[in-house]
N, CA, C and O of each residue as an XYZ file, in Angstrom:
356
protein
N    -109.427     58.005      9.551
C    -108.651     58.738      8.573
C    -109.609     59.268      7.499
O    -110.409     58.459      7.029
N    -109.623     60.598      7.033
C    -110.295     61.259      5.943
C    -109.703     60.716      4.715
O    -108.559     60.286      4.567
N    -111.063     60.837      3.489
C    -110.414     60.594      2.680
C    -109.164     61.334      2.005
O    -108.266     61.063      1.208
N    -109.570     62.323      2.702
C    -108.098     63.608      1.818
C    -106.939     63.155      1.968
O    -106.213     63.068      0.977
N    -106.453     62.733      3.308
C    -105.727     62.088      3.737
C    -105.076     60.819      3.071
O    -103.910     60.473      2.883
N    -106.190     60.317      2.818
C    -106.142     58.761      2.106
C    -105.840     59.387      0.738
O    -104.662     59.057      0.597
N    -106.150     60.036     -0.280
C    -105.849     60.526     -1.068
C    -104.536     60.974     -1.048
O    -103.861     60.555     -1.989
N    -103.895     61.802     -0.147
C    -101.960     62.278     -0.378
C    -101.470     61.620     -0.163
O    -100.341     61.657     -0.653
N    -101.876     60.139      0.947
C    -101.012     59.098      0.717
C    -101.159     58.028     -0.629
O    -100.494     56.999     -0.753
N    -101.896     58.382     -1.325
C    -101.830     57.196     -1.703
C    -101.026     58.196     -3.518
O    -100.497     57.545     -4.419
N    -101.148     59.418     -3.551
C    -100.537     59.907     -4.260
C     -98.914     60.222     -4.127
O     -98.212     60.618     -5.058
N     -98.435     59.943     -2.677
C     -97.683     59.919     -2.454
C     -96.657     58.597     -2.725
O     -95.432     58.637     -2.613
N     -97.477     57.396     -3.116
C     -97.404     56.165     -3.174
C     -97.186     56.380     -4.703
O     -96.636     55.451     -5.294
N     -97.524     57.417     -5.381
C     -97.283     56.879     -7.013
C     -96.202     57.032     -7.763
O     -96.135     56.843     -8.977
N     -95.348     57.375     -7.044
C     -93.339     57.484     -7.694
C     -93.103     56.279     -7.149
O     -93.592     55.735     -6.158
N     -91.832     55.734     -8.360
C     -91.240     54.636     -8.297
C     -90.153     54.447     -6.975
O     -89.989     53.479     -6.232
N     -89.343     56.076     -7.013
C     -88.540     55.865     -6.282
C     -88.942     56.612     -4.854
O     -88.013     57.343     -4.511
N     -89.911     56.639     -4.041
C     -90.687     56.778     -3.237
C     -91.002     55.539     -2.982
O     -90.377     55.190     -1.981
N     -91.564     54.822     -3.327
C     -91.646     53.004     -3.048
C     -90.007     52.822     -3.153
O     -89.623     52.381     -2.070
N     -89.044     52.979     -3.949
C     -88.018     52.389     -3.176
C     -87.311     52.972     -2.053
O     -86.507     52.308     -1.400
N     -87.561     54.121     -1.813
C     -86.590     54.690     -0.546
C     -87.364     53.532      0.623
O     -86.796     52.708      1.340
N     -88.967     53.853      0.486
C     -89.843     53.483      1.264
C     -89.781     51.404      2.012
O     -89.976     50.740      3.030
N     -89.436     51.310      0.801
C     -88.376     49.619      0.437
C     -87.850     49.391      1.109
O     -88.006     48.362      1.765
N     -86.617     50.543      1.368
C     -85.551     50.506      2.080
C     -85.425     50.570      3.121
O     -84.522     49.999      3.733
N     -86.415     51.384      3.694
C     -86.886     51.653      5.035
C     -87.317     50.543      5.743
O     -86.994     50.432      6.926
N     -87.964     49.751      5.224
C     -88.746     48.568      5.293
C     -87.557     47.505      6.415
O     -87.491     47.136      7.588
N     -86.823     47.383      5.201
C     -85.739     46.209      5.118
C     -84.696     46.580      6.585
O     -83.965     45.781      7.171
N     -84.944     48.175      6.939
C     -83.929     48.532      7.719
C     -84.121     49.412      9.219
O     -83.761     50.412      9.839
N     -85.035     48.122      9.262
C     -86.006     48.989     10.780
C     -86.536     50.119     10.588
O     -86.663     51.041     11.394
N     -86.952     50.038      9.175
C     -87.967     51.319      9.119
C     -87.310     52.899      9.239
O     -87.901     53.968      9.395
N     -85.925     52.626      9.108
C     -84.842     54.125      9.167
C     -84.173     54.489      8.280
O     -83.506     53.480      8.052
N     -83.803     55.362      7.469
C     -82.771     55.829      6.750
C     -82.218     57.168      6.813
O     -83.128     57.980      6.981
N     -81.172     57.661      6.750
C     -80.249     58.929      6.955
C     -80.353     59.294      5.542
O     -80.396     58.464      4.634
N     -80.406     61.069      5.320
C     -80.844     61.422      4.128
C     -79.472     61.231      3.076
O     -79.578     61.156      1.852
N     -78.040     61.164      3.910
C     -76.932     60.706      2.893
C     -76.679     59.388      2.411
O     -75.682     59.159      1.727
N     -77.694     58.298      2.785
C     -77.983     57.232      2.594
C     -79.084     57.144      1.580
O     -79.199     56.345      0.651
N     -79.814     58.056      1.919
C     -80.589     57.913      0.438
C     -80.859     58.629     -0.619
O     -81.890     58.715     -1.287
N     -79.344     59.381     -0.756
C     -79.463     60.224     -1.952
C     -78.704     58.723     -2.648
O     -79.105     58.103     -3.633
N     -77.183     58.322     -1.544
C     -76.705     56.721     -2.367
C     -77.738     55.658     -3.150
O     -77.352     55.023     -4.132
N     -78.905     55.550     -2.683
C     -79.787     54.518     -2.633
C     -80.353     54.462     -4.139
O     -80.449     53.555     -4.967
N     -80.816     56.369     -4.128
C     -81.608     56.221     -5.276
C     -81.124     56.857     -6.616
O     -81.886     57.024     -7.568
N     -79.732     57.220     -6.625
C     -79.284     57.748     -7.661
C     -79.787     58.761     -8.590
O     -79.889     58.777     -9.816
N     -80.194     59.958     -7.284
C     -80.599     61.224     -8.141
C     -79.436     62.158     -7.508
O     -78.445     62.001     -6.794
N     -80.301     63.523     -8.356
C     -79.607     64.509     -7.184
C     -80.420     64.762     -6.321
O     -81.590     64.393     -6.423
N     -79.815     65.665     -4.963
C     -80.027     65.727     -3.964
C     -81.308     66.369     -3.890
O     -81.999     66.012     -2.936
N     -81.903     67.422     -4.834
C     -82.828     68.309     -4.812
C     -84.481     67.108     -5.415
O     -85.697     67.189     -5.241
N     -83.667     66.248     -6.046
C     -84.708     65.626     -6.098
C     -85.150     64.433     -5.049
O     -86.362     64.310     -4.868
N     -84.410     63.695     -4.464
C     -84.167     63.457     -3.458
C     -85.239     64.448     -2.428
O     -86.430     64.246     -2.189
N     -84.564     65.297     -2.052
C     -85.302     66.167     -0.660
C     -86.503     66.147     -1.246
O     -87.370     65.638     -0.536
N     -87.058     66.736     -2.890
C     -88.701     66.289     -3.030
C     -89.749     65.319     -2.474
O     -90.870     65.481     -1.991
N     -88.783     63.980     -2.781
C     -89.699     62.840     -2.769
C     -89.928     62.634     -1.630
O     -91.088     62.352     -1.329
N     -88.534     62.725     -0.219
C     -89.083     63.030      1.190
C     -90.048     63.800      1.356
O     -91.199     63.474      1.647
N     -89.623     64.878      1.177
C     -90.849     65.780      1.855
C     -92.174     65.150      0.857
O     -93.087     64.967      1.663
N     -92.469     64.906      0.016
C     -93.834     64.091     -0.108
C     -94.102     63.089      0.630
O     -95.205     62.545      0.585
N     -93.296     62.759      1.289
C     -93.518     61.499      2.373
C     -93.866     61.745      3.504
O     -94.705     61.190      4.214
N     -93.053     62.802      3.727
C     -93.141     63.605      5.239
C     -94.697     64.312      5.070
O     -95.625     63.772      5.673
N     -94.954     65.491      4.265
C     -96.473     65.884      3.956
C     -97.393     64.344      4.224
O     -98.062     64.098      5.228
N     -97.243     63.643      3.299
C     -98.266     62.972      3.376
C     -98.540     61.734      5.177
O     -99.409     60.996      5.643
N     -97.314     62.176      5.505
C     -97.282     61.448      6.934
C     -97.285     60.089      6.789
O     -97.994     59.404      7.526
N     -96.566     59.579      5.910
C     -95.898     58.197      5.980
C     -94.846     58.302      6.733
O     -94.632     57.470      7.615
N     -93.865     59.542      6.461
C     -92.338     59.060      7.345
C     -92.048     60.258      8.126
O     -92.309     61.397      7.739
N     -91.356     59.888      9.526
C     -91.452     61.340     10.140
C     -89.797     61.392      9.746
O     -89.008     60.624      9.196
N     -89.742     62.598     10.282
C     -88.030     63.380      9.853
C     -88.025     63.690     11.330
O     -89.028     63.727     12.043
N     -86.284     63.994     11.854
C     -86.017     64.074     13.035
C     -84.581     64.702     12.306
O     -83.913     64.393     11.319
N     -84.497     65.826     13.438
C     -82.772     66.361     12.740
C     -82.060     65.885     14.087
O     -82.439     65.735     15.248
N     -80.936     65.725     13.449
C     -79.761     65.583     14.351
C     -78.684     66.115     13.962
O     -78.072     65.516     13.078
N     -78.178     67.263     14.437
C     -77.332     68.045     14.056
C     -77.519     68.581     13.121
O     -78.636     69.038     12.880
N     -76.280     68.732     12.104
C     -76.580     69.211     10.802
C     -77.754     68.189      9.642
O     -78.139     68.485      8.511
N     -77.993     67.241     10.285
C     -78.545     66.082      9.020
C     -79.580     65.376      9.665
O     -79.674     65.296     10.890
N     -80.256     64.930      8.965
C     -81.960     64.850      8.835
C     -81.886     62.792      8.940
O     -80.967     62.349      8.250
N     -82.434     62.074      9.430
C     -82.876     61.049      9.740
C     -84.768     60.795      9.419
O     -85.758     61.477      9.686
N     -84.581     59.608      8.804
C     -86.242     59.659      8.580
C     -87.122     57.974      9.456
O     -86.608     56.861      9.571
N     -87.893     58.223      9.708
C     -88.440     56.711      9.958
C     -89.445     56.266      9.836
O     -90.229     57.092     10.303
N     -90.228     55.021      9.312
C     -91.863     55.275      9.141
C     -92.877     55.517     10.031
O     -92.606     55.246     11.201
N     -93.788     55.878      9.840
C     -94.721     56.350     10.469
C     -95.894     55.239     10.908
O     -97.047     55.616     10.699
N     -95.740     54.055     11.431
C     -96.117     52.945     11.275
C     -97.914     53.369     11.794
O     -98.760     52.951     11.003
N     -98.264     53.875     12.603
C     -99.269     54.267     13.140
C    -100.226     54.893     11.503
O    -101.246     54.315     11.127
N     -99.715     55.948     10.848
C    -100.498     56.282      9.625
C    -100.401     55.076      8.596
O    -101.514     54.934      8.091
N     -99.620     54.280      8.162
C     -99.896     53.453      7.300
C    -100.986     52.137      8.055
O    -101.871     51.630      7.366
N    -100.825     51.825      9.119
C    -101.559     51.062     10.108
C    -103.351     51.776      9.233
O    -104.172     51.406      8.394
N    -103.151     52.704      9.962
C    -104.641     53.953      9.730
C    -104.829     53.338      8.105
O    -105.774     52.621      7.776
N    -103.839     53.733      7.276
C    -104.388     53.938      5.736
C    -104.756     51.976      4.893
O    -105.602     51.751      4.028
N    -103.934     51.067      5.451
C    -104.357     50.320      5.283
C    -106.080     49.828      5.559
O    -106.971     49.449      4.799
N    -105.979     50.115      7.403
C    -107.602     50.231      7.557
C    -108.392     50.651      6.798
O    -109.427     50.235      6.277
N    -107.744     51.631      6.770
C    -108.976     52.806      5.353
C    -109.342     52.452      4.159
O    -110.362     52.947      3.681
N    -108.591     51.538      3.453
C    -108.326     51.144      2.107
C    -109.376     49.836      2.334
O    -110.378     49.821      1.619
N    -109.227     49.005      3.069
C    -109.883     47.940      3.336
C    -111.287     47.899      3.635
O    -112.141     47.075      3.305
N    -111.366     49.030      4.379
C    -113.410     49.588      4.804
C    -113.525     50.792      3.501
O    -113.939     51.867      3.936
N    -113.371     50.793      2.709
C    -113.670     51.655      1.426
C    -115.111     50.925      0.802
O    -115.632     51.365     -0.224
């Protein structure tokens, strides 16, 4: 993994509620539906879709549509990578 890489994730890592969607994911096989986590984190929706797509860019969580609505799940393989990375620094 490049550091650039290592760099958007780990900037991606610096919102509060980005660690908690990310939380949530955790706790729940690593999945959440995007009408589940506008409930979760008590914004609006536009801010919401931000903090994903910083997740999604930075390739922590992939997105998958299904139908009209968006499903997310982690990306266990890049955090696998970025931990490594962090550790041989």
């Amino acid at each position: 993994m490049e550091l650039k890489q290592v760099e958007k994730i780990s900037k991606a890592l610096s919102d509060v509620n980005r660690l908690k969607l990310l939380q949530y994911m955790q706790k729940n096989q690593g999945k959440v539906e995007c009408t589940r986590a506008c409930n979760l984190l008590d914004l609006a929706q536009p801010s919401i879709s931000h903090h994903i797509k910083k997740l999604v860019e930075s390739g922590l969580i992939n997105q998958h549509k299904i139908g009209r609505n968006y499903n997310y799940s982690l990306n266990h393989e890049v955090w696998d990578n970025y931990i490594l990375r962090l550790q041989n620094l």
